[in-house]
N, C-alpha and C positions, 0 to 999 in steps of 0.2 A: 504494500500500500504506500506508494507516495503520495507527497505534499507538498505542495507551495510554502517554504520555510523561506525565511530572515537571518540574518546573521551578521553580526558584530566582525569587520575584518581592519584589522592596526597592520600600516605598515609601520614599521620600528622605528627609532633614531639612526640604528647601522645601516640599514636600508633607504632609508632618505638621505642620508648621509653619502651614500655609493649613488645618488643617479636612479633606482631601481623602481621607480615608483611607476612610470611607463610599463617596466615589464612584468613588473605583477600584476596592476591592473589589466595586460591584454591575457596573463596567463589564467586570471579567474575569467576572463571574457568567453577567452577560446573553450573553456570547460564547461559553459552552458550557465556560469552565475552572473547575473546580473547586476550592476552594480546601482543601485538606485539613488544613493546619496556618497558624494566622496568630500570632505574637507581635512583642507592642512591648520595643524594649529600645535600650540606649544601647551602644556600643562606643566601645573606645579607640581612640588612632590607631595603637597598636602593632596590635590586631586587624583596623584599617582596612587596615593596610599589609600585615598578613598575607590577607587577602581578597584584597586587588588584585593578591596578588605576583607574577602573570602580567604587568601592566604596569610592573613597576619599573626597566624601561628607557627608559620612555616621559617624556618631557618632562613630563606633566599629573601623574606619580603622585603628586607629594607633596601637590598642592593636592587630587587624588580625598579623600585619605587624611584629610588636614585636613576635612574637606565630610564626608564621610560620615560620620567622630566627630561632625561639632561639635553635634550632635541627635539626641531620639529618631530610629529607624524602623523600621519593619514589616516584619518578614521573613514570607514564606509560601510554602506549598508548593503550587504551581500541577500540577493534574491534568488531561490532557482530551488527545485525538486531535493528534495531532503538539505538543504542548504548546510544547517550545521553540521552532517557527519561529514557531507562532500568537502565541506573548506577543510574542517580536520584532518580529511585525508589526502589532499592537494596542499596540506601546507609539512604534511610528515611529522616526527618524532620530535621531542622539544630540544633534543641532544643532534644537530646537525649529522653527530657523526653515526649515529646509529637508524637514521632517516631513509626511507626510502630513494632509490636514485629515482629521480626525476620529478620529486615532491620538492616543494620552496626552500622548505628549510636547506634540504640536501645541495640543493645548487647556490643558496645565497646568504643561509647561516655562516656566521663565525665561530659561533658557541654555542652550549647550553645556555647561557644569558644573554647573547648578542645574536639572536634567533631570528631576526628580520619580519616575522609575522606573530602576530595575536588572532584566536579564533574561537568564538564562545565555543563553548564546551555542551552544555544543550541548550534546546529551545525556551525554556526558563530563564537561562542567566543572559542569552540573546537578548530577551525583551530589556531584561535590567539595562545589558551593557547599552542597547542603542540608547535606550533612557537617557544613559548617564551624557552620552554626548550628541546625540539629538534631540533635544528638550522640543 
């Protein structure tokens, strides 16, 4: 059973930073998602740390939080048939190196932390995530 799903898709600081923002958006285009809302913008690390606040138990949050303030990036709203698993799995493993070839991470990841893409996790935290940055 598919659906018409939404999705939260971030291109990162290291990814805006390399020029890549062209090639992501035509790599979700060419895969059938649609991109219906795309803006560039800067955030704090207080709104870093409110984004992530699902992880603020987690050992990694304070350095997510620093990293994702410390530069532009491109928030958009990803449309298209199962949306949230498809981005999931067009964007691969959060660890570049253990990523699928020919998934984002795999070709444009630097790190486990410098990951080039963000991408809700499911259809619940989607509606939140766009919340947060499409009021």
């Amino acid at each position: 059973m598919s659906s018409l799903e939404q999705t939260l898709s971030i291109i990162k600081p290291d990814a805006v930073e390399r020029n890549l923002e062209n090639k992501i958006k035509s790599f979700f285009t060419e895969k059938n998602l649609k991109i219906l809302k795309s803006k560039k913008i800067k955030i704090s690390k207080d709104e870093a740390s409110e984004f992530y606040k699902v992880h603020q138990t987690k050992p990694f949050y304070d350095a997510l939080c620093t990293y994702l303030s410390s530069g532009p990036i491109i928030v958009m709203i990803l449309e298209g048939e199962n949306a949230v698993l498809k981005n999931r799995e067009l964007m691969g493993a959060t660890d570049p190196s253990k990523a699928e070839e020919g998934t984002l991470r795999k070709m444009y990841g630097i790190s486990i932390d410098k990951n080039s893409v963000h991408g809700s996790d499911s259809v619940e935290n989607a509606k939140t995530e766009i919340g947060f940055f499409f009021k």
